[in-house]
Every structure is written in C-alpha cells, then in structure tokens.
N, C-alpha and C positions, 0 to 999 in steps of 0.2 A: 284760330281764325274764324271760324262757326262761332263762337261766341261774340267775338268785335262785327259780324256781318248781321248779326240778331240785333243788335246794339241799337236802340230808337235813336233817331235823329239830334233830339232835342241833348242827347248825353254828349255833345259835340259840340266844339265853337262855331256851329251855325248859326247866325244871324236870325233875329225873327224875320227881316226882312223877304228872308229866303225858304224859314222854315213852315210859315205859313204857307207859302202857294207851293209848297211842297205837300205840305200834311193836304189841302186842299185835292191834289192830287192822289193823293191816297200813297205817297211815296215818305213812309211812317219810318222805317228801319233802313241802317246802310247796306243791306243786300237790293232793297230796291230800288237804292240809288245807284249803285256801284254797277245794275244790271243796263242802266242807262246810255244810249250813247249820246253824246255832243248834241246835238241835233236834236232827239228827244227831249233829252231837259232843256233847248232854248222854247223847244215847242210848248214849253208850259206856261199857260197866263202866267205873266209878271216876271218869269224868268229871262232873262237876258245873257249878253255876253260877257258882263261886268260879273253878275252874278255866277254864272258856268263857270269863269275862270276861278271864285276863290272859293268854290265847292271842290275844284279838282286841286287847289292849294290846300286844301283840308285834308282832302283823302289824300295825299301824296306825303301827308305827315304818318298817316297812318301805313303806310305800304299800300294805298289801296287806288283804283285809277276809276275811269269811266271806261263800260264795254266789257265790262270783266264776265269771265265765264264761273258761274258758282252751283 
C-alpha cells in the first residue's frame, strides 16, 4: 500500500485537465491526494465537481477513497 500511496499522479488515468491544477497545487503523489477531503480538492483553482467525482472513480479502482487516514 506504501508503495501505490508514493505512486506520482501522472502514473494514473488522470487527465491533464486535472493533473495540472493538481501538480499546481503541489498535490504531486496519491498520498496527497487520497489525504484530501471533498471540499479541499473543489477548493483548488480549476477543480470542480465534474472533476472530484472522477478523481474519486480513479481511486476507487484502486481501493483508495478521499479523507483517508495514512
């Protein structure tokens, strides 16, 4: 698990659309995404609702959610 939460963003079906104003964010590996709740990542320039929901359809392939304690 420690290794897929080290994992940078980009090694994932995220979207540039998404993966830019993330990395912008400084939210580079899925530990710093997965440490995220709901609310936080709509609060990020360019992030939306559209966007939130198929970041949590990504990580839900993975076993992995938003809000997570690691």
């Amino acid at each position: 698990m420690e290794q897929l939460l080290s994992a940078s963003i980009t090694e994932f079906d995220i979207p540039m659309r998404i993966a830019i104003p993330l990395d912008n964010a400084h939210i580079r590996r899925l530990k710093d995404l997965v440490t995220l709740s709901r609310v936080d990542l709509c609060n990020i320039n360019r992030i939306g609702e559209k966007a939130a929901d198929e970041i949590e359809r990504i990580l839900k392939r993975f076993g992995l959610s938003l809000s997570m304690k690691v």
